[in-house]
C-alpha positions in Angstrom: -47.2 41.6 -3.9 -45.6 41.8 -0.6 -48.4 41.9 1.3 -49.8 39.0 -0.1 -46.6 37.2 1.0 -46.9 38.3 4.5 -50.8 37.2 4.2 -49.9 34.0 3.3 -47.0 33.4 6.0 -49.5 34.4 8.5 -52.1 31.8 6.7 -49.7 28.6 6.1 -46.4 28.9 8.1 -45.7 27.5 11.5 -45.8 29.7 14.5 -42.6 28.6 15.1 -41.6 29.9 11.8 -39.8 33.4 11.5 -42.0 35.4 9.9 -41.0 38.1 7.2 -42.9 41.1 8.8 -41.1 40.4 12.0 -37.7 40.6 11.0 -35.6 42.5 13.4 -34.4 44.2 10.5 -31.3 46.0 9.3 -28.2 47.2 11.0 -28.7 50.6 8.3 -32.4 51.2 7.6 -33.7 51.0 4.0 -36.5 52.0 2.2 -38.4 48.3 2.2 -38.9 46.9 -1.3 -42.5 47.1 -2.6 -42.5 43.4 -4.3 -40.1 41.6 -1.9 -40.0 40.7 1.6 -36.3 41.5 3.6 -35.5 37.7 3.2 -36.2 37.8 -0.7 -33.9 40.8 -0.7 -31.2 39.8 1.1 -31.8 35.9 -1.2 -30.9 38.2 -3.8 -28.4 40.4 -2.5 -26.3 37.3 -1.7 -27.2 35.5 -5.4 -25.3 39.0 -7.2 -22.4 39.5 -4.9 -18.9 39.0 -6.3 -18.2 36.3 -3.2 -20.7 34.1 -4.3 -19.3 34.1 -8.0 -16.0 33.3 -6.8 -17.3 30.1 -4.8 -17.3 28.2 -8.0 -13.8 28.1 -7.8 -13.2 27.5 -4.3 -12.5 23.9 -3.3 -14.9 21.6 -1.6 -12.8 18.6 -1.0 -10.6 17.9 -3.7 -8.2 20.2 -5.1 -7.9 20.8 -9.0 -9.6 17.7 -9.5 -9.2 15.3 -12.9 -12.8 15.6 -13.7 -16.0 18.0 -14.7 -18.7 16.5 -11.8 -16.7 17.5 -8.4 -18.3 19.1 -5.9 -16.9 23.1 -6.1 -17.9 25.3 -2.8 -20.7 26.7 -5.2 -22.5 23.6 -6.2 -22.1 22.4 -2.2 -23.4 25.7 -1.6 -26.4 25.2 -3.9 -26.5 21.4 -2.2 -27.0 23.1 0.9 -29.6 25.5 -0.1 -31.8 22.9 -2.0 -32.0 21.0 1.2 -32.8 23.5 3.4 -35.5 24.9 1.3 -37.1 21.0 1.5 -37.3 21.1 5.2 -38.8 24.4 5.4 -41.2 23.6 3.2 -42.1 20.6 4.9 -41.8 22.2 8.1 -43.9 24.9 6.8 -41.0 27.1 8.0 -40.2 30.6 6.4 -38.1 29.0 3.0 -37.2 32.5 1.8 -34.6 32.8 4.7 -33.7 29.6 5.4 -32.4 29.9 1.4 -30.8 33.4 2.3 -28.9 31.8 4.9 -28.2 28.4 3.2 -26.8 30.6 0.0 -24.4 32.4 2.0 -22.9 30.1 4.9 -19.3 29.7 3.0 -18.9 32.6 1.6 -16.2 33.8 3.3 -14.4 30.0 3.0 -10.7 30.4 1.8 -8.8 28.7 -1.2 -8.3 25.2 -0.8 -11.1 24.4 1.2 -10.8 23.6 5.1 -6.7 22.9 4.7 -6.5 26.9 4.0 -9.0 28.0 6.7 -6.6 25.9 9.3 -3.5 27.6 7.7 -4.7 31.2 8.0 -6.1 30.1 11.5 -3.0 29.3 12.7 -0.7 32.4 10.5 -2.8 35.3 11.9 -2.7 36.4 15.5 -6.4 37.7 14.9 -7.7 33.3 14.5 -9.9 32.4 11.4 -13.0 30.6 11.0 -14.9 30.7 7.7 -18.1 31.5 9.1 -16.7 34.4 10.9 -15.5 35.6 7.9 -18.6 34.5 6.2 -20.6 37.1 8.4 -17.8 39.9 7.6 -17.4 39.4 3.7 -21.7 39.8 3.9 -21.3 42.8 7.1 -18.0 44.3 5.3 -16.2 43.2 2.4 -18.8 43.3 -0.3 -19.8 46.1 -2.5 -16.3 47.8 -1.9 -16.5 47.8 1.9 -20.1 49.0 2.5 -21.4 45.5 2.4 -24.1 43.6 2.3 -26.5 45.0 5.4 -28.4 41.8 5.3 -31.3 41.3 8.2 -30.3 40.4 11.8 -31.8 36.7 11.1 -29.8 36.0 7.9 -26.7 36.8 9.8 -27.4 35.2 12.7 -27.9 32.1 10.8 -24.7 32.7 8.4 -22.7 33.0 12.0 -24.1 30.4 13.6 -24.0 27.2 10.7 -21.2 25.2 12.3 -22.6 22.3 14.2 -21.7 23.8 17.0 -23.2 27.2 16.4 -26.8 28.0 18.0 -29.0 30.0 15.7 -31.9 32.1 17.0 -34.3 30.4 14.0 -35.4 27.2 13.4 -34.7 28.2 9.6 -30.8 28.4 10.5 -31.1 25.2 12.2 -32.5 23.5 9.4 -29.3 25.0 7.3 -26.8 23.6 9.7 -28.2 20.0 9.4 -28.4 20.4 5.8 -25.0 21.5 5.3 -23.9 18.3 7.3 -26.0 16.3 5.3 -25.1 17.9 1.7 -21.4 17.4 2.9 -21.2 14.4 3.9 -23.1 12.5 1.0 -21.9 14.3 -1.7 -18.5 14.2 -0.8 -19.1 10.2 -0.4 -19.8 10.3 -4.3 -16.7 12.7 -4.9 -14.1 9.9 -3.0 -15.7 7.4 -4.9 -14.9 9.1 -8.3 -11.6 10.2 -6.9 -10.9 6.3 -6.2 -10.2 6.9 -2.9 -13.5 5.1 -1.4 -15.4 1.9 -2.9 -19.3 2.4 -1.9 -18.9 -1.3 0.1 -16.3 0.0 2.3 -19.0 2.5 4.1 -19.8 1.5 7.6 -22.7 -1.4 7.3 -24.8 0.0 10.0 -24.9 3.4 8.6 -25.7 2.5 5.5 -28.6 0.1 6.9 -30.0 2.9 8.8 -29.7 5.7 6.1 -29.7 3.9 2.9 -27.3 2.4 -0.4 -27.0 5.7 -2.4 -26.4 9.4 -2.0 -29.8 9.8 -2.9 -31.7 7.5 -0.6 -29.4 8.5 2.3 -30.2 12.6 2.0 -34.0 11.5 1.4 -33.8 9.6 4.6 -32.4 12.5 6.8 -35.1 14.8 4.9 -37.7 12.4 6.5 -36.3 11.8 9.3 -36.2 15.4 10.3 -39.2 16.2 9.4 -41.0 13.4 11.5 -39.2 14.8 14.1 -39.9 18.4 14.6 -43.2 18.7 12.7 -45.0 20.8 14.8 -42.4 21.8 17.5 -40.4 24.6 18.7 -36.8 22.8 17.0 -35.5 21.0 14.1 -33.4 18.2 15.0 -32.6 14.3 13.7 -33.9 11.4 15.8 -30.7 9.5 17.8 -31.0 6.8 15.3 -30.2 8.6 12.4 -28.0 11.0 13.9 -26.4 8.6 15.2 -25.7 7.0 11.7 -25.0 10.4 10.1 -22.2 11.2 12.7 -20.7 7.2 12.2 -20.7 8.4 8.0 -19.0 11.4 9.3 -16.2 9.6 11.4 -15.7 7.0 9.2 -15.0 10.3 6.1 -13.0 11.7 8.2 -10.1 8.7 9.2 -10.7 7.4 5.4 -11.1 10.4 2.9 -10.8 13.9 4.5 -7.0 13.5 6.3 -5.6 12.0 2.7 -7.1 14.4 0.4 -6.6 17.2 2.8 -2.3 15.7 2.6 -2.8 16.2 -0.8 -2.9 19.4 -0.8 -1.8 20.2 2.4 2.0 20.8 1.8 1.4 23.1 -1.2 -1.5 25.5 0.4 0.8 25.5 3.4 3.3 26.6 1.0 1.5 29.1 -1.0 -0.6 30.8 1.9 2.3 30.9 3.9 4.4 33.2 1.7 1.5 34.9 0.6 0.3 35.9 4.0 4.0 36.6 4.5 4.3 38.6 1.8 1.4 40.9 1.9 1.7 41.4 6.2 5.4 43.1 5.1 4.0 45.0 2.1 0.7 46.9 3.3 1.0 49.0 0.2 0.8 46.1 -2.7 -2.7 45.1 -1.2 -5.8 46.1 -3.1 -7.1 49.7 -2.3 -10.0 48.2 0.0 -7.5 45.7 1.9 -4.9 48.8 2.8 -8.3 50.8 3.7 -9.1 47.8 6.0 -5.3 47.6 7.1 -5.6 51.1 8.5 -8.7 50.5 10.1 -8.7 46.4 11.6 -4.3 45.9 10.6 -2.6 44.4 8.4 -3.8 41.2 9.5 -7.3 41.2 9.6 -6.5 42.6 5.9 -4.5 40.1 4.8 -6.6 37.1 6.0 -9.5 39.4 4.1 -7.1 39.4 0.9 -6.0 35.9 0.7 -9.4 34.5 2.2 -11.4 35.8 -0.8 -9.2 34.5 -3.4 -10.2 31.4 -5.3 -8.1 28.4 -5.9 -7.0 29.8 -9.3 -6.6 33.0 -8.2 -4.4 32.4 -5.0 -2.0 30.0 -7.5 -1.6 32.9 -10.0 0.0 35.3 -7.4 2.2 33.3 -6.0 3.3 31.8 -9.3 3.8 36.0 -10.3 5.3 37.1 -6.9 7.4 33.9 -6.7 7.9 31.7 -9.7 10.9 32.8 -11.8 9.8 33.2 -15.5 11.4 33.0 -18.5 14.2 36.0 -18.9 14.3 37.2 -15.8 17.3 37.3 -14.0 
């Protein structure tokens, strides 16, 4: 079954496309799968790990939200993915790893979306960025510490996601325009339900040049893109739509982001804070892999690990337990 996927890559995929037979493989060696290719595996790998469970309790935007139809960090996740796997299918571009790498971009993102990756940025002397960490959940964390060993190209394309990342595949740089994309839009429709945003506020000219709806507008870029680098050695937006895409994203940030990110600002602030505090004094209350990391990276490489892989939920029951007074207790 495997072969026939590699005969078939060889037949249909672009030569720009990162084949599965040329993978530059494994930091461990494996014995290879007989029915899937590395990329399926790793697709898989990344599907079953407890990091990607947890995402559907991580925030996107909007913390605790009043509502069943938010965006979480999984179903963004799952945004992301569906979109890369359109342009490399169009694109005739290895799909198998651009999902891989779509599926786990953000899967080392903290609690309380991009307000807690700036707190723990700024708390640890070791810096935080969530695709960093991202890499290191799949490299380290998972599976009790021996990880995920995911293939060179997977990685490469979970480190290199941000915007202004440079991935060594065009199948990584079709995820980092569709995570922008996926964002953007969808979190349009989340303001909008959140009251914060009315649809005729959005800028005139980007919505002239993309489209009305959430829909229309990620159906554009799809196109867009794909007229674009069809047939070349990149996978890029033309500088119209860019162009529009980028005034969406300004105009998100001054009108949405700052005020739902002040929302919750103060309280993950708060609760990180003392947390990180908390844990960086007491080594020994950590988990048994964080004080096996602790002896390894320090205590805080093993704290950010800790509090960085904790969902929303999660990170508010431990504080409430290490600093809420209950009932009784003196």
């Amino acid at each position: 079954m495997k072969e026939k996927t590699f005969e078939r890559e060889e037949k249909y995929l672009s030569p720009f496309a990162k084949k599965s037979k040329d993978s530059l493989g494994r930091v461990r060696p494996e014995t290879p799968c007989t029915m899937r290719t590395d990329f399926q595996r790793d697709r898989d790998r990344i599907i079953y790990s407890k990091a990607f469970l947890r995402l559907k309790n991580k925030t996107q935007v909007f913390f605790a939200p009043d509502g069943d139809h938010y965006m979480s960090r999984l179903t963004h996740t799952l945004d992301v993915s569906q979109i890369a796997r359109s342009l490399a299918r169009c694109l005739s571009l290895n799909e198998d790893l651009s999902e891989a790498i779509a599926l786990g971009h953000d899967l080392g993102h903290t609690p309380f979306g991009h307000v807690g990756e700036r707190v723990l940025n700024r708390l640890a002397p070791c810096g935080f960025r969530h695709n960093e960490q991202s890499l290191r959940v799949a490299d380290k964390l998972e599976k009790d510490g021996k990880g995920l060993n995911l293939t060179f190209e997977v990685r490469d394309g979970i480190l290199n996601h941000p915007r202004s990342g440079k991935p060594s595949t065009l199948e990584g740089a079709a995820v980092t325009l569709a995570d922008r994309i996926a964002y953007i839009n969808h979190d349009i429709e989340d303001a909008v339900r959140a009251g914060l945003l009315d649809r005729k506020d959005l800028p005139p000219r980007a919505v002239k040049v993309l489209g009305n709806d959430t829909s229309e507008r990620i159906n554009t870029a799809i196109l867009d893109i794909v007229q674009e680098s069809e047939g070349k050695p990149y996978v890029r937006m033309s500088e119209e739509k860019y162009g529009a895409l980028e005034e969406l994203s300004g105009f998100m940030f001054e009108r949405v982001y700052e005020r739902a990110n002040k929302l919750i600002q103060e309280s993950a602030e708060r609760m990180l804070g003392e947390l990180y505090e908390y844990f960086t004094n007491r080594p020994k209350e950590l988990p048994v892999l964080y004080q096996a990391i602790s002896a390894e990276d320090g205590i805080d490489r093993a704290v950010c690990d800790y509090l960085s892989s904790m969902t929303d939920k999660y990170a508010i029951g431990v504080f409430k337990k290490l600093f809420v007074p209950r009932e009784g207790s003196v």
